[in-house]
C-alpha atoms as one frame of an Amber mdcrd trajectory, in Angstrom:
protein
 -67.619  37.753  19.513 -70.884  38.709  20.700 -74.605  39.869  19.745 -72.958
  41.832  16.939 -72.636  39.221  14.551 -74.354  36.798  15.693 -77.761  38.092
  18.089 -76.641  36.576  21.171 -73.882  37.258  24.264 -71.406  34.098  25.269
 -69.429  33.487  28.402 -67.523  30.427  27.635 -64.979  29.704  24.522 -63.652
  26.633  23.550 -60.768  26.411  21.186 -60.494  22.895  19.205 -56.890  22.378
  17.242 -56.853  19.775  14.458 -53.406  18.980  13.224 -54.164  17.775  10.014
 -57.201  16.009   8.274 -56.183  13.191  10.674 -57.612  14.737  13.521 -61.520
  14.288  14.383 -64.245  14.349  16.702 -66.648  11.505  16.727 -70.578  12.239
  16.426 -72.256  14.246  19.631 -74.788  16.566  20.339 -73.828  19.812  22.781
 -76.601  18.822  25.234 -74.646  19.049  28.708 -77.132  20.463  31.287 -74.673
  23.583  31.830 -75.666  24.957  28.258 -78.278  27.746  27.587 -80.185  26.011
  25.162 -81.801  28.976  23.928 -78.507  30.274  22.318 -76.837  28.962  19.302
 -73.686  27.372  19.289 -71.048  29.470  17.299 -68.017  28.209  15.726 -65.385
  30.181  13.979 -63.494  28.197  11.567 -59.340  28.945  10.623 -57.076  27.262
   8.908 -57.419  24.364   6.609 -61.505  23.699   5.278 -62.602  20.705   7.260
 -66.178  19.125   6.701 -68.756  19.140   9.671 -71.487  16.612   9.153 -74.698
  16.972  11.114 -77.191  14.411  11.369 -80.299  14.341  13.085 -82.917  10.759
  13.110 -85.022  10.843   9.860 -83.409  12.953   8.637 -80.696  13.104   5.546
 -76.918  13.453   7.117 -75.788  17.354   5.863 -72.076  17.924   5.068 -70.864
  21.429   6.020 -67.771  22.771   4.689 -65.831  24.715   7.529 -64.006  27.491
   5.852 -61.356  29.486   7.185 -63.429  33.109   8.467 -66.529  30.893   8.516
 -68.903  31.260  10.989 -71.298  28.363  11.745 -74.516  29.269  13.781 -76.353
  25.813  15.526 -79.094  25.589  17.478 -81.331  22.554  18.366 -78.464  21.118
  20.055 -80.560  18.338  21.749 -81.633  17.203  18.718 -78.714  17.215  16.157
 -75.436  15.183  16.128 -72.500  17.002  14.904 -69.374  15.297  13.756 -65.430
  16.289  12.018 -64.585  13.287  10.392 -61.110  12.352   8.840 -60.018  13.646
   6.355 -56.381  12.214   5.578 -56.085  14.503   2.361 -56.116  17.436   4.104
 -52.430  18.064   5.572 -52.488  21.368   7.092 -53.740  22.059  10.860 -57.527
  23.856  11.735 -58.661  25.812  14.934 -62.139  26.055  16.108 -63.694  28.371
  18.699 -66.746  27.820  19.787 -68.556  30.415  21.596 -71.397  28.843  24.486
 -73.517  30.250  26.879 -73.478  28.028  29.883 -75.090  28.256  33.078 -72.996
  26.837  35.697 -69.988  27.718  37.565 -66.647  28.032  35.165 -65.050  24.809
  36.839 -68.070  22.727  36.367 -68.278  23.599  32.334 -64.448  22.968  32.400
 -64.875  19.477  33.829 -67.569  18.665  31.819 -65.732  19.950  28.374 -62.955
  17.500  29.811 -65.151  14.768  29.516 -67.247  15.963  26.251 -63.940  15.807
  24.950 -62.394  12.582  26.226 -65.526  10.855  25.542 -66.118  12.577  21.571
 -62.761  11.334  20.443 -63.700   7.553  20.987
């Protein structure tokens, strides 16, 4: 995936499996100092629809329904929270990729996606 479809050129993919609607990542923003900024965040969505909920201070929490083909665009990652809460009802598994432009060295972004994720699942 690339400028084609979405107007900018990644280097780093991350691929997030949720078993079932059991699965979920607490509330985080992608602000890790190895992240181009200036590009959006892509995530393309397969499997089972699982909500996203963003939420941002003042502002009304938005529920985003993660389709299967979807493509979710975000940007302003310093200043939204992003979230998959459970969903017990939903029984079948999801995959995410999510498409970043970092920075850094490779290892570095690994070790800190190691921790984003240890840390998000609290």
């Amino acid at each position: 995936m690339g400028r084609r479809k979405t107007g900018f050129e990644y280097n780093f993919v991350l691929l997030n499996f949720y078993e079932s609607g059991h699965a979920k990542i607490g509330a985080h923003k992608d602000d890790k100092p190895s992240l181009d900024q200036t590009v959006d965040i892509a995530t393309l969505s397969f499997g089972a629809c699982r909500d996203m909920i963003f939420s941002k201070k003042g502002c009304k929490s938005v529920r985003q329904a993660l389709e299967t083909g979807s493509l979710l665009l975000m940007h302003d990652q310093k200043e939204w929270t992003h979230a998959i809460p459970p969903q017990p009802c939903v029984k079948e598994p999801h995959i995410s990729l999510t498409f970043r432009r970092v920075w850094s060295s490779l290892q570095q972004s690994l070790d800190e996606m190691e921790t984003w994720l240890f840390d998000s699942t609290m």
